[in-house]
Backbone as a printed PyTorch tensor [residue, N CA C, xyz], in Angstrom:
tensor([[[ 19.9510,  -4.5280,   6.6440],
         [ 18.9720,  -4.5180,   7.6910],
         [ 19.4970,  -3.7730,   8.9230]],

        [[ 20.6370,  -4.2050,   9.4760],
         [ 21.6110,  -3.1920,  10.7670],
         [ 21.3580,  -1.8040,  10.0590]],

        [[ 21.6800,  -1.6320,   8.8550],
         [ 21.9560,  -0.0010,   9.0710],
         [ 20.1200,   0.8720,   8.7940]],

        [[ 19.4100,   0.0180,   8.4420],
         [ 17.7580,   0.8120,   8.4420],
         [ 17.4940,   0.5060,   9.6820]],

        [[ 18.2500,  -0.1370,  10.2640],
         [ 17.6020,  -0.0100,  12.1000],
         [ 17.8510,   0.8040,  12.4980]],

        [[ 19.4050,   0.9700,  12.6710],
         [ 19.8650,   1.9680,  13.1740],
         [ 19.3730,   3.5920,  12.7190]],

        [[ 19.2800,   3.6710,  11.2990],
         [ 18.4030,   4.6540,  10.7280],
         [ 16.7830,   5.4330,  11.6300]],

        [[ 16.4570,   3.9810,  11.0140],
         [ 15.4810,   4.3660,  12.0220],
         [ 14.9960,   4.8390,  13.4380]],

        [[ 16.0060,   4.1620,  14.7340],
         [ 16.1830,   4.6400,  15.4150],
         [ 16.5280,   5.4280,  15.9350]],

        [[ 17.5590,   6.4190,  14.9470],
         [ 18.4460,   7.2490,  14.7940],
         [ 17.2130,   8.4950,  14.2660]],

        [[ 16.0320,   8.2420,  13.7180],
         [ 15.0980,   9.3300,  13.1220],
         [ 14.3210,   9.9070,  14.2940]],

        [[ 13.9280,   8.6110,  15.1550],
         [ 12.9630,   8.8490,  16.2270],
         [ 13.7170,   9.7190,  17.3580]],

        [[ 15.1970,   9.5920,  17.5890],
         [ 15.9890,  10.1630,  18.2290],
         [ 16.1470,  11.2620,  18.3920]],

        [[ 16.0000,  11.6420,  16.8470],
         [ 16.1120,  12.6630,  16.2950],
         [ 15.0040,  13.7660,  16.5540]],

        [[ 14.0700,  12.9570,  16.6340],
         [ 12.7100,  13.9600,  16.1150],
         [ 12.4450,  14.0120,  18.3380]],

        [[ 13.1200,  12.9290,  19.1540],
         [ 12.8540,  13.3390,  20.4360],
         [ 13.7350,  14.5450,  20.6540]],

        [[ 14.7750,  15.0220,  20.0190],
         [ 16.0230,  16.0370,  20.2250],
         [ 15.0540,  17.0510,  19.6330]],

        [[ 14.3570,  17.4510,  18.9830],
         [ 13.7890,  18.3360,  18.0290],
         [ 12.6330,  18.5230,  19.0490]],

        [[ 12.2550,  17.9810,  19.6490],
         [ 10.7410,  18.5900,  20.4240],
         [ 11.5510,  18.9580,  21.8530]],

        [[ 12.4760,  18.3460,  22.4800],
         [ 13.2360,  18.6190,  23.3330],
         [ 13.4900,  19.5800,  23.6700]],

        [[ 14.5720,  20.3800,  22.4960],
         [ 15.0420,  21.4000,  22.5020],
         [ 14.4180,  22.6450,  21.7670]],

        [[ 12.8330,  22.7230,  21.5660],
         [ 11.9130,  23.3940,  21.0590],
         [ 12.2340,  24.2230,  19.7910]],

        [[ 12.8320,  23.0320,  18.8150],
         [ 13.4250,  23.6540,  17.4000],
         [ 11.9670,  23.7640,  16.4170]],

        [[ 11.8080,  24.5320,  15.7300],
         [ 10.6380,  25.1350,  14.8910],
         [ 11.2740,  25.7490,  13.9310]],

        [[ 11.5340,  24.9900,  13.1310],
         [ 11.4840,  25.4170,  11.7650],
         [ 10.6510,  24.7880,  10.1570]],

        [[  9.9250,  25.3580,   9.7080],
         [  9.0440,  25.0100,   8.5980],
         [  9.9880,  23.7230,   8.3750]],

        [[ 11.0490,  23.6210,   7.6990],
         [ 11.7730,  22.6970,   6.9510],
         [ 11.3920,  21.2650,   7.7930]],

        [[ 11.8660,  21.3170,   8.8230],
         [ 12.2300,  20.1320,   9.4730],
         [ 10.4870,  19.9690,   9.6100]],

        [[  9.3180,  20.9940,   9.8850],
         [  8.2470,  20.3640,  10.5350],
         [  7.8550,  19.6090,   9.5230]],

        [[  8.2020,  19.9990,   7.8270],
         [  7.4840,  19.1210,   6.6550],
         [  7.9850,  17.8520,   6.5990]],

        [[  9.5720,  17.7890,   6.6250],
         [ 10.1590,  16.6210,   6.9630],
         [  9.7640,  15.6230,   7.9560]],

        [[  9.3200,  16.1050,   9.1130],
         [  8.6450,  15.1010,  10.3060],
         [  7.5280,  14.6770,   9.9250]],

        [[  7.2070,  15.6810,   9.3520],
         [  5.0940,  15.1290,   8.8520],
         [  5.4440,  14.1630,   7.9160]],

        [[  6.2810,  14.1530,   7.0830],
         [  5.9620,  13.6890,   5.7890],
         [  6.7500,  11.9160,   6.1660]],

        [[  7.8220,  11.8310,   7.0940],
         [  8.7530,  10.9590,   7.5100],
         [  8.0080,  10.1800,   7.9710]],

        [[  7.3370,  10.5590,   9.2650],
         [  7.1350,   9.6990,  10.4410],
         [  6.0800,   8.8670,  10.1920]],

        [[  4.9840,   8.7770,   9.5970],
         [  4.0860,   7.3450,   9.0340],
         [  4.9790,   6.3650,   8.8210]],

        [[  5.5010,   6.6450,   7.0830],
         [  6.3210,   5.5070,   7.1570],
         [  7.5920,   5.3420,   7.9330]],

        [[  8.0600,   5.6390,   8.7860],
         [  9.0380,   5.1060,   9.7500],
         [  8.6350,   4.5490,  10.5210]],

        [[  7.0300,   4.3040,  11.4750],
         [  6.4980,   3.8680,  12.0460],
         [  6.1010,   2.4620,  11.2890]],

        [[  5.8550,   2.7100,   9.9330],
         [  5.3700,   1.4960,   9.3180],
         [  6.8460,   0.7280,   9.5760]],

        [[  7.9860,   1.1660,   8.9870],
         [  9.2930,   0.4410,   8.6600],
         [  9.2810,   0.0830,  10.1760]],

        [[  9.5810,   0.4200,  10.6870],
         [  9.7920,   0.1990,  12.7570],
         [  9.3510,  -1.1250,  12.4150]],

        [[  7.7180,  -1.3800,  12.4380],
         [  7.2440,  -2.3880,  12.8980],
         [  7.2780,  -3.6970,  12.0930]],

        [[  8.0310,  -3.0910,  10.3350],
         [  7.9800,  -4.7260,   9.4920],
         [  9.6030,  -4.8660,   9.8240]],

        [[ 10.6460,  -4.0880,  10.0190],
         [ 11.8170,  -4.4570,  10.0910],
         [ 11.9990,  -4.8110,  11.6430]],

        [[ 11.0880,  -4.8180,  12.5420],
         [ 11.5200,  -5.3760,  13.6460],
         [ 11.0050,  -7.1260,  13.6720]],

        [[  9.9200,  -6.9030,  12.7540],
         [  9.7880,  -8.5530,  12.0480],
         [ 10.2780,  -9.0580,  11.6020]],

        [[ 10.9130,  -8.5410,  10.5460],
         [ 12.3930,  -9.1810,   9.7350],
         [ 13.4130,  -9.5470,  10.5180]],

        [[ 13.6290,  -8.6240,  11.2570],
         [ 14.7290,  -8.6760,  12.8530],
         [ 14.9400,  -9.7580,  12.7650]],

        [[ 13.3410, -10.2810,  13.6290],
         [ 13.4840, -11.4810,  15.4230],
         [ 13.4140, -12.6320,  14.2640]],

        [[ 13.0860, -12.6340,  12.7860],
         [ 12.5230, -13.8980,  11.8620],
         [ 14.4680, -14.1340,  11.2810]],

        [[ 14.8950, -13.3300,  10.6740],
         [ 16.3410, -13.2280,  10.9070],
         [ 17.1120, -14.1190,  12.0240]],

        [[ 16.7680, -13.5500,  13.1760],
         [ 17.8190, -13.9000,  14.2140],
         [ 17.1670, -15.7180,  14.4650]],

        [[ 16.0350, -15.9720,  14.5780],
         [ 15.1820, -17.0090,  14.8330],
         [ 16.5690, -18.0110,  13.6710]],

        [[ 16.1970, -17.3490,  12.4190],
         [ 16.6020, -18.7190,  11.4820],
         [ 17.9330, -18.8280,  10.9360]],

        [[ 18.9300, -17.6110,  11.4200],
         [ 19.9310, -17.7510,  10.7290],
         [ 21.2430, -17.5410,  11.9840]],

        [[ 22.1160, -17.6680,  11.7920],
         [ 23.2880, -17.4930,  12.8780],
         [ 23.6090, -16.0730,  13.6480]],

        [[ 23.3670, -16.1180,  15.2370],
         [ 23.3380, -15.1920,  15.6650],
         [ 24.6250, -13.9090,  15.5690]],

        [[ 24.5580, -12.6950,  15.2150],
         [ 25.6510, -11.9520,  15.0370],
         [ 25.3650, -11.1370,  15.8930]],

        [[ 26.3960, -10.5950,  16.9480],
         [ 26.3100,  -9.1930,  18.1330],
         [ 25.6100,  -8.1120,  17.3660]],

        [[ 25.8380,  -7.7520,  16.3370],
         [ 25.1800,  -6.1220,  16.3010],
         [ 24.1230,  -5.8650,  15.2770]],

        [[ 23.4880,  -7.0740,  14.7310],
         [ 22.5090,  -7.6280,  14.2640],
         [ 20.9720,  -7.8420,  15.7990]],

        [[ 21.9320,  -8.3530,  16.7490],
         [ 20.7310,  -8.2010,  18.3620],
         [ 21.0460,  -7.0410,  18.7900]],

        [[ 21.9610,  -6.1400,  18.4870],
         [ 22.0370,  -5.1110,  18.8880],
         [ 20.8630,  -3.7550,  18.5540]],

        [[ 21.0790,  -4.3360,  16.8960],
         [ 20.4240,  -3.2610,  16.3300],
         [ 18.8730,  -3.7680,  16.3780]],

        [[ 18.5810,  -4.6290,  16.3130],
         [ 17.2260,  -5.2160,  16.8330],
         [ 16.6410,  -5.2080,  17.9950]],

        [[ 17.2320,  -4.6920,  19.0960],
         [ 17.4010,  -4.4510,  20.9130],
         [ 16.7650,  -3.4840,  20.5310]],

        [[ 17.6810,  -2.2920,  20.0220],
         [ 17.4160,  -1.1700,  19.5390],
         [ 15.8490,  -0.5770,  19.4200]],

        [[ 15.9910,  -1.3250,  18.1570],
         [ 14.8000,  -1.0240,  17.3590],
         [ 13.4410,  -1.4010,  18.5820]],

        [[ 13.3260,  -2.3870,  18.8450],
         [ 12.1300,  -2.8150,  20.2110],
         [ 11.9670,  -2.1880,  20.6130]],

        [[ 12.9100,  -1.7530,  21.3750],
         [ 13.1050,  -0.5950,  22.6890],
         [ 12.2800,   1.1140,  22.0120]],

        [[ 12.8580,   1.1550,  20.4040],
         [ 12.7490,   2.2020,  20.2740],
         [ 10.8100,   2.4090,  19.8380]],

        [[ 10.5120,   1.2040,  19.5820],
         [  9.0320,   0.8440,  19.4490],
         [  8.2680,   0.8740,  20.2930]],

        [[  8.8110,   0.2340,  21.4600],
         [  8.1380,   0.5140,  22.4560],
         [  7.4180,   1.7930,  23.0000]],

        [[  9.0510,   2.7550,  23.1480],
         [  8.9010,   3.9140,  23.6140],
         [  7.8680,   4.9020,  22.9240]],

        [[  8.2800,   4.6670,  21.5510],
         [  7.1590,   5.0380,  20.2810],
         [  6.1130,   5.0930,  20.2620]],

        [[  5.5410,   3.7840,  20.4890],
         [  4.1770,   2.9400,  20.5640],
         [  3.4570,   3.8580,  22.1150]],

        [[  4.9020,   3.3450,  23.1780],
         [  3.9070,   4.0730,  24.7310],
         [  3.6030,   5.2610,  24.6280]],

        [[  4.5210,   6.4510,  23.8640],
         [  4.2390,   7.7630,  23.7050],
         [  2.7050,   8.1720,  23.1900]],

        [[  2.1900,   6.9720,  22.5430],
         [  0.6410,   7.2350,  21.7800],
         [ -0.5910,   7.5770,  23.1750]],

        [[  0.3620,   6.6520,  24.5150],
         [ -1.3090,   6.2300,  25.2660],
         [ -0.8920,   7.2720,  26.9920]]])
């Protein structure tokens, strides 16, 4: 679960570095199209799994870390829509 967070967060990061720095290349644009649904889907069931995780089982640092993460990175995600 830590490392598809981090994944994930690590995609969206990715794809903010890529519009950033005005990279255009076919490859990567099929890769973004084809990625970003389901990473948006994963975002929002593994940040459920997260807080249901941390709720019922013994708290570990980089388990809230990577779940901080992930929120934060939803958020930003989510606000970028409106």
């Amino acid at each position: 679960m830590i490392v598809a967070n981090f994944a994930i967060v690590s995609y969206f990061i990715l794809i903010w570095l890529i519009n950033f720095y005005k990279i255009d290349f076919v490859l990567i644009g099929v890769f973004r199209e084809l990625l970003t649904i389901p990473f948006l889907i994963a975002q929002i069931v593994f940040l459920v799994i997260g807080i249901k995780f941390i709720i019922k089982n013994q708290i570990d640092t980089l388990t809230i870390i990577s779940v901080l993460s992930l929120a934060i990175c939803m958020i930003i995600t989510i606000g970028s829509f409106f």
